[in-house]
C-alpha positions as CSV (number, residue, x, y, z in Angstrom):
1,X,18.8,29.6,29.5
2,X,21.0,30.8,32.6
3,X,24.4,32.0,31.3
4,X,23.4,32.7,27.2
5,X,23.7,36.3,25.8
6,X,19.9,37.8,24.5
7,X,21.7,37.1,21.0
8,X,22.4,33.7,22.0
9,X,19.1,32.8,22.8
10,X,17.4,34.3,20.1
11,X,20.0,31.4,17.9
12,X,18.7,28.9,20.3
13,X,15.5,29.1,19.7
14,X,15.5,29.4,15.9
15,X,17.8,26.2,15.5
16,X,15.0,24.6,17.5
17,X,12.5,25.7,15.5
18,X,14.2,24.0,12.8
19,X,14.5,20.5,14.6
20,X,10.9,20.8,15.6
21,X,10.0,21.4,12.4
22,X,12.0,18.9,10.5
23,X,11.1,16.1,13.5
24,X,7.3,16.7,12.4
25,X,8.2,16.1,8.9
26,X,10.3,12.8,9.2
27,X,7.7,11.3,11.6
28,X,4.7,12.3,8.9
29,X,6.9,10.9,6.4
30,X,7.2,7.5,8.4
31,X,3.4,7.5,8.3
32,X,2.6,8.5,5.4
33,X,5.2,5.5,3.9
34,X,4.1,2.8,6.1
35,X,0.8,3.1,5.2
36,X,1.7,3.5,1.4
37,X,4.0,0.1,1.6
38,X,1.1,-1.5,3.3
39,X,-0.8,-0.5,0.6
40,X,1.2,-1.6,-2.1
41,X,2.0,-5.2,-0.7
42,X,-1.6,-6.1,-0.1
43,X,-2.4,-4.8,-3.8
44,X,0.5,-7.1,-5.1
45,X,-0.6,-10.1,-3.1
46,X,-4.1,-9.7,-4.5
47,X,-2.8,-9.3,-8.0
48,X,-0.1,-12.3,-7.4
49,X,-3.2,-14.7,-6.0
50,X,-6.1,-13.6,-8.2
51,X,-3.5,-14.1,-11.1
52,X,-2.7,-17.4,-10.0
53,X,-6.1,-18.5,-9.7
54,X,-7.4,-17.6,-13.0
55,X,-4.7,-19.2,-14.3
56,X,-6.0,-22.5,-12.2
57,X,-9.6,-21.6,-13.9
58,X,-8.2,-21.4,-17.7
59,X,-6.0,-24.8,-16.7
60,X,-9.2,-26.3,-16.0
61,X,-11.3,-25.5,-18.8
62,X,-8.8,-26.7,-21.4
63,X,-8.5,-29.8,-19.4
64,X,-12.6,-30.2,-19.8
65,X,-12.1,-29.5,-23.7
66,X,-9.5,-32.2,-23.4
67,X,-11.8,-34.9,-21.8
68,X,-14.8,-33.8,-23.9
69,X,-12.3,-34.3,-27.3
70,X,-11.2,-37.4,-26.2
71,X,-14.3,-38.8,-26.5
72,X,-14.8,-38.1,-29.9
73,X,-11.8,-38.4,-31.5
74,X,-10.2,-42.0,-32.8
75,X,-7.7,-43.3,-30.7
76,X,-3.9,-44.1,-31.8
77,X,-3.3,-47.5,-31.9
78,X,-0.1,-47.2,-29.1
79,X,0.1,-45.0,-26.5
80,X,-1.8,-41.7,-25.1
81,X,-3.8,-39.9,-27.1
82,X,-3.2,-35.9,-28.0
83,X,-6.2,-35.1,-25.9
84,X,-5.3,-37.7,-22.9
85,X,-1.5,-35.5,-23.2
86,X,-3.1,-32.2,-23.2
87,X,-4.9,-33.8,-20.5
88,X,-2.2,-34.8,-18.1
89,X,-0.2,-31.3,-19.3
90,X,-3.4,-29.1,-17.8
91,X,-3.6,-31.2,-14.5
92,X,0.0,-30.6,-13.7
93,X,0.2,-26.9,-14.5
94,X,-3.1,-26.8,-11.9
95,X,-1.4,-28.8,-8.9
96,X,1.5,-26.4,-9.7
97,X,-0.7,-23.3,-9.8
98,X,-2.4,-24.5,-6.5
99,X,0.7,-25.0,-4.7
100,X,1.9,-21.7,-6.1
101,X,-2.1,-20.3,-4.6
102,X,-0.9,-22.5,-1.1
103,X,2.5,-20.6,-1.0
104,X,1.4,-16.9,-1.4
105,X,-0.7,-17.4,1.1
106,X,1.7,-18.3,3.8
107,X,3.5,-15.4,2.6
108,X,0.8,-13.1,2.9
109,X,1.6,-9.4,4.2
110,X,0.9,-8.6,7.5
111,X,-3.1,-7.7,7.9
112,X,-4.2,-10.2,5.5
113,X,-6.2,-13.0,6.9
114,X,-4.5,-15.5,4.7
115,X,-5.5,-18.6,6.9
116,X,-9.2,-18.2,6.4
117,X,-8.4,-19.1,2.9
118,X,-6.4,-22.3,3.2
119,X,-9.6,-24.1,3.9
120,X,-11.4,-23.3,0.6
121,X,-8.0,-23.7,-1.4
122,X,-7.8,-27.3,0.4
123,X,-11.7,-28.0,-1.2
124,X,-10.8,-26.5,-4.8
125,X,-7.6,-29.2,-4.5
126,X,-9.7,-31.7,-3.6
127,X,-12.4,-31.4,-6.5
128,X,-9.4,-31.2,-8.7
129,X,-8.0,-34.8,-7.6
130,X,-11.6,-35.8,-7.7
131,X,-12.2,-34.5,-11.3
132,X,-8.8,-35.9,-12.6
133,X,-9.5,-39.3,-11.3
134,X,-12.7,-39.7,-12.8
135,X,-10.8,-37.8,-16.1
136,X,-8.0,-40.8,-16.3
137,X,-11.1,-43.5,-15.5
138,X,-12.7,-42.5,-18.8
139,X,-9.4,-42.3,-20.8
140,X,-8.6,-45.8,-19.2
141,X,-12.0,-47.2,-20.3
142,X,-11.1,-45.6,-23.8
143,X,-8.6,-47.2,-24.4
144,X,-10.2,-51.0,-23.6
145,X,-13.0,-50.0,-25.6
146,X,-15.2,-49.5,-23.3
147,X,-17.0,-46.5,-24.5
148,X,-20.6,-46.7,-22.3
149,X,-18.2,-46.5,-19.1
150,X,-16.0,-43.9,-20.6
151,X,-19.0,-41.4,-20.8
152,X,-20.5,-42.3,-17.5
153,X,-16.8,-41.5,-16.1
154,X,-16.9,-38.4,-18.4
155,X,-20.5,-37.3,-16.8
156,X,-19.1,-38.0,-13.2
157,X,-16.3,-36.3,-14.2
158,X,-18.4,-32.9,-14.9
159,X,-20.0,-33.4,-11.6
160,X,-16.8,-32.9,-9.9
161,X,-16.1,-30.3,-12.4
162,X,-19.3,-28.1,-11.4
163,X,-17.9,-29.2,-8.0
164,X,-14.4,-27.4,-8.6
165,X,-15.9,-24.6,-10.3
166,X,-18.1,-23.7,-7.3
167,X,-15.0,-24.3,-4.8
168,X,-12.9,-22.2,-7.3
169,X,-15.8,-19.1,-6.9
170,X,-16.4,-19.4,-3.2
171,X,-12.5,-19.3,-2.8
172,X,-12.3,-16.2,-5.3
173,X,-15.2,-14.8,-3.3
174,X,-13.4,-14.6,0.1
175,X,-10.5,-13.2,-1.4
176,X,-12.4,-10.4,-2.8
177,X,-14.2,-9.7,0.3
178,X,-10.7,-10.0,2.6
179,X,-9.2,-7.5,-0.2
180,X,-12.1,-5.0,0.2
181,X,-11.4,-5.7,4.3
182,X,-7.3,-4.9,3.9
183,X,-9.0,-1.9,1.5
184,X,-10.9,-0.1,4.4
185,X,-8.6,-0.9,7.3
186,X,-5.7,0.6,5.3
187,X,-8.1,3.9,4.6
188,X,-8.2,4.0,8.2
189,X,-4.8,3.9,8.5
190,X,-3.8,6.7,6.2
191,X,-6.8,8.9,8.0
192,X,-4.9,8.2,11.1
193,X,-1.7,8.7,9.3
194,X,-3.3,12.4,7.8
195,X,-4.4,13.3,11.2
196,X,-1.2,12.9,12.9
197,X,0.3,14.7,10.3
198,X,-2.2,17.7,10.8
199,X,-1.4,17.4,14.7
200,X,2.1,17.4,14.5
201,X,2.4,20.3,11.8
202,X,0.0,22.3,13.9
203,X,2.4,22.0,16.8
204,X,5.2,22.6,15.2
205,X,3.7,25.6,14.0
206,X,2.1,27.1,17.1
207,X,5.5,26.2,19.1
208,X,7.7,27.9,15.8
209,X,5.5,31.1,16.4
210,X,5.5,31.5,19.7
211,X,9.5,30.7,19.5
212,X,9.4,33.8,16.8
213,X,7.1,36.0,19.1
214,X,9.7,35.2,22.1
215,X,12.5,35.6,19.4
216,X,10.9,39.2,18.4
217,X,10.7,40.1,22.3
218,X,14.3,39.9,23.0
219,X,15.1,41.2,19.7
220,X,13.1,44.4,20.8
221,X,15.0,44.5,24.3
222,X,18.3,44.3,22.5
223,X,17.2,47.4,20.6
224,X,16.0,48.9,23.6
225,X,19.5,48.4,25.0
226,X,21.6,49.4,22.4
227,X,22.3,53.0,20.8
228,X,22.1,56.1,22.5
229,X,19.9,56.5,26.1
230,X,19.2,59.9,27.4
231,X,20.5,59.8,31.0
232,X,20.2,62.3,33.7
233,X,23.6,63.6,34.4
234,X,22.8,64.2,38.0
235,X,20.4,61.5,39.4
236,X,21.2,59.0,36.7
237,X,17.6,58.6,35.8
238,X,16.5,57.1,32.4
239,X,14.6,58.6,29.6
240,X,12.0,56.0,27.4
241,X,10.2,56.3,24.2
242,X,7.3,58.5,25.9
243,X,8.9,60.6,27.6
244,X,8.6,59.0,31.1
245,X,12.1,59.2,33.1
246,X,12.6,55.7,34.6
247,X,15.3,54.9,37.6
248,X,18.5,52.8,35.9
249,X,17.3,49.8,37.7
250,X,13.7,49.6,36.7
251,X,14.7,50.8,32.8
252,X,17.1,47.9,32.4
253,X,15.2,45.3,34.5
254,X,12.0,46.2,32.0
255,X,13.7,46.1,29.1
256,X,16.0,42.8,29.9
257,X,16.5,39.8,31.7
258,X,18.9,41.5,34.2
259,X,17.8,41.7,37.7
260,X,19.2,43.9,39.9
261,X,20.9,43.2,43.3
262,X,21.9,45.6,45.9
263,X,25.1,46.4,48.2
264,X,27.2,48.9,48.8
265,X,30.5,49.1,47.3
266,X,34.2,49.7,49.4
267,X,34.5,53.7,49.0
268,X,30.4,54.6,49.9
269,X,30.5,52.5,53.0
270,X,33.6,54.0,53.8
271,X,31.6,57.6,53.3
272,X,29.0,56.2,55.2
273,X,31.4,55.7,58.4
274,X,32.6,59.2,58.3
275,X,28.9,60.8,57.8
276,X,28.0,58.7,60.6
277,X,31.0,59.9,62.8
278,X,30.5,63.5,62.1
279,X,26.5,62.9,63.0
């Protein structure tokens, strides 16, 4: 630091003891949040789809509860029954909580592998369609009287029930097991994230002490420079702390950052001349 006083240096290298030190905290800070917001999205997208879901599930027993009391109870003599309505009502709140299943996926948050479960949610909406049809096949055959056909639509209809329910576990499966994934790779993360936090705040503190140590060091030479110094009145000589008598050069060059460089000023050479001319 060519040009700075010892005082000004010492200021110097505080203040950038302080930047280091602050730099290491807003980059562990970065870390530290990214991982966290990571964290927090994955755990709402799970909560978001595993909601949705079970809401499909709870659609589709009411809708089998439906089926099963429309084939017990007497039918009006115009129009849909109360179970064939409660029918129709659970079937659309399940193609709308599919969709809703079909759109949270493709906004999935980064590190979610959101695709591997468009296949399984395309099976689950097929059974669905499947079980529906064969659901409005034994209302129709209801309604014409036709009650032998009605339950052989009802039992094909629970096939493609077991059908659904088995697409609706496999799917709920893989989005366990892709939650657990996100789980560990974001546990990795924060270890990364700890580590370099450590890293950083053990560089800032190795580099803040041995700013302090160099800090110290010119502080002592500024003492060492300042107050009273014993000096020989005749050769000019330097006393230290032990005792030792020291040459002005070497006592200032050891005790700061001055060096020394040597000439000869107008009047000596001028003395020189005349010694020489008298030799």
């Amino acid at each position: 630091m060519p040009g700075l006083s010892l005082r000004d240096r010492i200021f110097v290298l505080l203040v950038g003891v302080l930047l280091l030190g602050a730099a290491a905290s807003a980059v562990s800070f970065w870390a530290l949040d990214g991982v966290a917001r990571r964290g927090r999205d994955a755990a709402h997208f799970e909560v978001e789809v595993s909601g949705t879901l079970s809401q499909v599930a709870a659609g589709h027993l009411e809708q089998t509860a439906a089926l099963e009391r429309g084939l017990l109870e007497p039918r009006p003599s115009g129009g849909d029954s109360p179970a064939q309505q409660r029918f129709e009502e659970r079937a659309a709140e399940m193609w709308r909580g599919l969709k809703a299943v079909r759109e949270q996926l493709a906004s999935a948050p980064g590190g979610t592998d959101s695709p591997l479960l468009l296949e399984p949610i395309a099976v689950l909406d097929l059974a669905h369609n499947d079980y529906a049809a064969r659901g409005r096949e034994a209302f129709a055959a209801l309604e014409e009287g036709r009650l032998g056909e009605a339950r052989q639509r009802a039992t094909q209809a629970e096939a493609e029930s077991i059908r659904f329910q088995a697409a609706l576990g496999a799917l709920l499966s893989l989005a366990s097991e892709q939650a657990e994934a996100q789980l560990m790779r974001l546990q990795q993360e924060q270890r990364r994230a700890m580590l370099l936090v450590a890293v950083l705040s053990g560089c800032a503190l190795l580099l803040g002490a041995a700013a302090v140590l160099r800090a110290l060091k010119l502080v002592s030479r500024i003492r060492s420079l300042t107050g009273l110094l014993p000096i020989c009145a005749s050769c000019k000589s330097i006393r230290d702390d032990s005792g030792y008598w020291n040459r002005l050069e070497e006592f200032v060059e050891a005790n700061s950052e001055v060096q020394f460089t040597h000439g000869l000023c107008g009047p000596c050479v001028a003395d020189l001349k005349d010694a020489t001319k008298a030799a």
